[in-house]
N, C-alpha and C positions, 0 to 999 in steps of 0.2 A: 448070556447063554451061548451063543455064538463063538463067543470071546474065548470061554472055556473048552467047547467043541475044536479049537482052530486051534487048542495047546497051549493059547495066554493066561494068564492069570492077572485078572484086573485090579484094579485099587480103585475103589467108590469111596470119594469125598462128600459124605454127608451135610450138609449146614445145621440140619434137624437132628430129632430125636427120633432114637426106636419105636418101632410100634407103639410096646407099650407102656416108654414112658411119654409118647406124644399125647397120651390118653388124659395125662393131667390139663394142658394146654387145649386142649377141643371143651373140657368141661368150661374152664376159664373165661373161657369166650362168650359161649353158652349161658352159663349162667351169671357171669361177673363183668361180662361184657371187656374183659381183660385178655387183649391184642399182643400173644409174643412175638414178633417178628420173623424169632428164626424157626419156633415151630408152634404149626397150626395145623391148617388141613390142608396146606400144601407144601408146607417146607416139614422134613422128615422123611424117615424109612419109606420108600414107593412113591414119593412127591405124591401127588392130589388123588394120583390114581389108586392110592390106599384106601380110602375113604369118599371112590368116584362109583357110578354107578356099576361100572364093570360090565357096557355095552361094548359089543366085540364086532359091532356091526360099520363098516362105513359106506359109501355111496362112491369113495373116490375108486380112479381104475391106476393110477399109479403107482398103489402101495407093492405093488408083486403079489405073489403067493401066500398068504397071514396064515394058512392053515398051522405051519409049525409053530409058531407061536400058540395059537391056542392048542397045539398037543401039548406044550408044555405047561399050561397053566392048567391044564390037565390030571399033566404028570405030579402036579404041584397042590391038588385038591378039590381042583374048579369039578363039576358032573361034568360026564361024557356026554350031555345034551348038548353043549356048546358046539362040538363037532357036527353036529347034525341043524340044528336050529336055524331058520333064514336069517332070523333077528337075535344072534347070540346074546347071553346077558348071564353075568355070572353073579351080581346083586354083591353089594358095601358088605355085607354080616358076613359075608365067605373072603373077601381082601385082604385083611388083612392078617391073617393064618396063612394063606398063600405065597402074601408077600415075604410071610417071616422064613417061610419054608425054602424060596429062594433066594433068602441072604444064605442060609444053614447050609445050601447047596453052592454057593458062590465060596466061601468059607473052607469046605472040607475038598473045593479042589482046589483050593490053594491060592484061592482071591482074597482079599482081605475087605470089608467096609467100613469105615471110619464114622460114627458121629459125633456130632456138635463137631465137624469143621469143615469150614469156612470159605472156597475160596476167593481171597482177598484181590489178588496180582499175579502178572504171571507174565515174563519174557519170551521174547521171539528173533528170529537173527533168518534174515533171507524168506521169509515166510514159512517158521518153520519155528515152531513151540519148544521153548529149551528149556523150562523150569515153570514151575506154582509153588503160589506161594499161598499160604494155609493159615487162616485167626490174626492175618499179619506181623506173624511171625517166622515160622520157619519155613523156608524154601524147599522143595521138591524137582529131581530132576526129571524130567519125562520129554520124552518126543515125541509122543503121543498124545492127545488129549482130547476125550470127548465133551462136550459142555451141556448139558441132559439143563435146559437150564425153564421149559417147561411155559407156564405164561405169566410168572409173577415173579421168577429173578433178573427185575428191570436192573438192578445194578450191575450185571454181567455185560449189558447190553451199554451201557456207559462205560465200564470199563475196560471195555473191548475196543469202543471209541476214544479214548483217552489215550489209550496204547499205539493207536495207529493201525488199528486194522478196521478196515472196511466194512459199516454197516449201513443199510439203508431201510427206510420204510416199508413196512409193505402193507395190501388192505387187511383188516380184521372187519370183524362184528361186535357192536355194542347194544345192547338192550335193559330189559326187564325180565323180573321172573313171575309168570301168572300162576296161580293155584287155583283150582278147581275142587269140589267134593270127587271122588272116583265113582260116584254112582249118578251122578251128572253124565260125566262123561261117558259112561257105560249106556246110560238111557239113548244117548244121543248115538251114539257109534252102534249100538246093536238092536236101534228100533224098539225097545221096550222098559216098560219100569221094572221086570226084574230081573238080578243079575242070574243068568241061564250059569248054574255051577261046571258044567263044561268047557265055559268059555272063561280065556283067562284076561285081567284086567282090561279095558279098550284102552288102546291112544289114539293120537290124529296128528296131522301134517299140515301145516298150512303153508305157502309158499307163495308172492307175489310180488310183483315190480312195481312201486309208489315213487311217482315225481324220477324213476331214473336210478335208481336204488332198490334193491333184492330184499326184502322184510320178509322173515320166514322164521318157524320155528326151530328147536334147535333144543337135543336132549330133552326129546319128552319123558317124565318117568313117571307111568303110570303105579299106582297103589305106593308115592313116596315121599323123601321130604324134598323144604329147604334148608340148608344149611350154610352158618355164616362163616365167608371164605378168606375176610382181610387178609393179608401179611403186614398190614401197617398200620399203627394205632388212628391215623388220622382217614381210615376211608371202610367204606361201606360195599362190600360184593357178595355175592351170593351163588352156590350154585345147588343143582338136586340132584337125586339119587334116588335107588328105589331096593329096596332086601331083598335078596334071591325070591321070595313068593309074592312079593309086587302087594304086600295085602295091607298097606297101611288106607284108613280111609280118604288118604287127600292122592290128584296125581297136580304135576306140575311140569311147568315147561318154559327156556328161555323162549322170548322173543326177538328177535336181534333185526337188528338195520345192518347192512352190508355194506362197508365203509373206506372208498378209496383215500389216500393221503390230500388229494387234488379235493375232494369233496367237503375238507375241515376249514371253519373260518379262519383257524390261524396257521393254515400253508405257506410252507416255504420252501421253494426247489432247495433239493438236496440239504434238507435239513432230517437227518436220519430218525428224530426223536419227534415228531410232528405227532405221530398220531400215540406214541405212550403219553406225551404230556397232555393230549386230550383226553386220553384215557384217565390219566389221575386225575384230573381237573373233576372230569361226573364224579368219580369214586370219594372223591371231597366234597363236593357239594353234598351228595347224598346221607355221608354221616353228619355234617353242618343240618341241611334240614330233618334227620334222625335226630335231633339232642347231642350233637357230639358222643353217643352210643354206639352199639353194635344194632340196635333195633334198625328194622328199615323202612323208609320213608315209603307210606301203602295209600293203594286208594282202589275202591272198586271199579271193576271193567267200565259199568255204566257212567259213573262219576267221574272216572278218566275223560269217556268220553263227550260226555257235556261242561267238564271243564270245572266243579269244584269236588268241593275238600267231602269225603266220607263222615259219614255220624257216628257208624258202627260198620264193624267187622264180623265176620263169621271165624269160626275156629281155623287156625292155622296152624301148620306143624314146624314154623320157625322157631324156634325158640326164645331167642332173645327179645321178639315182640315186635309189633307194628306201632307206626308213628301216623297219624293221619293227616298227609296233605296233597295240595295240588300236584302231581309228579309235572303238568304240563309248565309249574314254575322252575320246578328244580331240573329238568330235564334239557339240553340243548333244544330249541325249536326244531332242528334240523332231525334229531332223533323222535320227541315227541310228537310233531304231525304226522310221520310217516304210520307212525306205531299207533294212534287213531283211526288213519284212515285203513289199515289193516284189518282192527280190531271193527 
């Protein structure tokens, strides 16, 4: 939008699919446990954020000024409570109509967005982007180029370093996703067994330092789901979300460890790729102990924490279904104690 305001007109290289043909590929997964690589719920029209909670809220103080951004999503369908709101939240069921209405607008000023491609390769001369190259086939000239590449285009990030330009490490968070009844959580946040109908879904925060490490929760989404996030047939992620009226009866929340590159068993100075290859390593193990499925490998809060396998489950709004085992076997120890002594 920027782009367009400043009198450019951009070219968006897609990998994915349109909205709504991404809509085949989200069922696939869902019900077929069938992983497309290049579109799911994060690769396509709006990356992840199509089909994300659509919290407008952060806690950092570096972003600058975001108000414009959300007048434009605004201008684009989102309610004018977002403007107002401490905790904006524009809820998954309104995304992606949004999303579509600002390709439509990208479009008719004279941008174009491309999908299903690809980018493959791309040269550079004095540091300084001379061409992309698209499905590995044909080339593009630009001098420009922005790489929107998100948290699951790990191959951009290799082949950035294969190219010779300069990446390195930096810390993330790894965890689990807990679910909750939302009327659990309601009892406990507002002191009573009934839900007071003025008051809108509860959530909570939880945030502490274990063993030297920041374990804290992370996208809470009250009255929502889980949803299964692969980009690769071989791994297992998940994230949540929750519909503009927050009224589904589960809520959920990551839990995550906060995770410097120095703090993974298999570190190594300036090795740029340390902590995604740890990253894929859980995301594999997890579908290995799911059945080689999309199901995800579950165990109750209590059972977690005394250390065996679940008998039964309560109802869950994942779809593809729970696998019941130890998480503290499949888990890094380094992520699972902390994530106990948390809990």
């Amino acid at each position: 939008m920027r782009a367009i305001e400043g009198g450019l007109k951009p070219v968006i290289y897609e990998r994915g699919k349109d909205v709504r043909s991404r809509r085949r590929d989200l069922a696939a997964i869902n019900k077929e446990h069938i992983v497309n690589p290049e579109s799911n719920y994060c690769f396509g029209e709006g990356g992840a954020g199509t089909y994300s909670d659509g919290k407008l809220y952060t806690r950092s103080k570096k972003r600058g000024n975001v108000l414009k951004a959300m007048e434009w999503f605004v201008d684009f369908g989102a309610t004018p409570d977002i403007l107002v709101d401490a905790h904006p939240h524009i809820g998954t069921n309104k995304l992606p109509q949004i999303i579509t209405a600002m390709r439509e607008a990208i479009i008719e000023a004279g941008g174009e967005v491309r999908f299903n491609e690809k980018l493959t390769d791309l040269k550079h001369e004095n540091g300084q982007v001379t061409s992309i190259q698209i499905n590995d086939s044909v080339w593009y000239d630009y001098d420009q180029v922005i790489l929107a590449t998100g948290h699951s285009a790990r191959d951009i990030f290799y082949l950035l370093h294969n190219r010779g330009i300069k990446v390195e490490a930096k810390p993330f968070a790894i965890g689990v996703r807990i679910e909750h009844s939302q009327s659990l959580i309601d009892q406990i946040q507002y002191h009573g067994d009934d839900q007071n109908p003025y008051l809108p879904p509860a959530s909570y925060s939880l945030v502490e330092q274990v063993d030297g490490l920041g374990v804290y929760s992370f996208c809470m989404c009250p009255g929502g789901i889980i949803a299964p996030c692969a980009t690769d047939i071989e791994e297992v992620v998940t994230n949540g979300w929750s519909p503009s009226k927050r009224n589904n009866p589960y809520s959920n929340s990551g839990i995550v460890v906060s995770v410097s590159p120095q703090d993974l068993p298999n570190y190594k100075e300036n090795d740029p790729f340390v902590c995604l290859e740890f990253q894929k390593k859980v995301e594999y193990d997890c579908w290995v102990a799911a059945g080689k499925t999309q199901k995800v490998p579950a165990q109750r809060m209590t059972d977690f924490i005394a250390g065996k396998v679940s008998t039964d489950f309560p109802k869950t709004s994942y779809q593809p279904g729970l696998t019941a085992v130890d998480l503290n076997e499949v888990l890094p120890d380094m992520l699972a104690s902390r994530l106990r002594k948390l809990l």
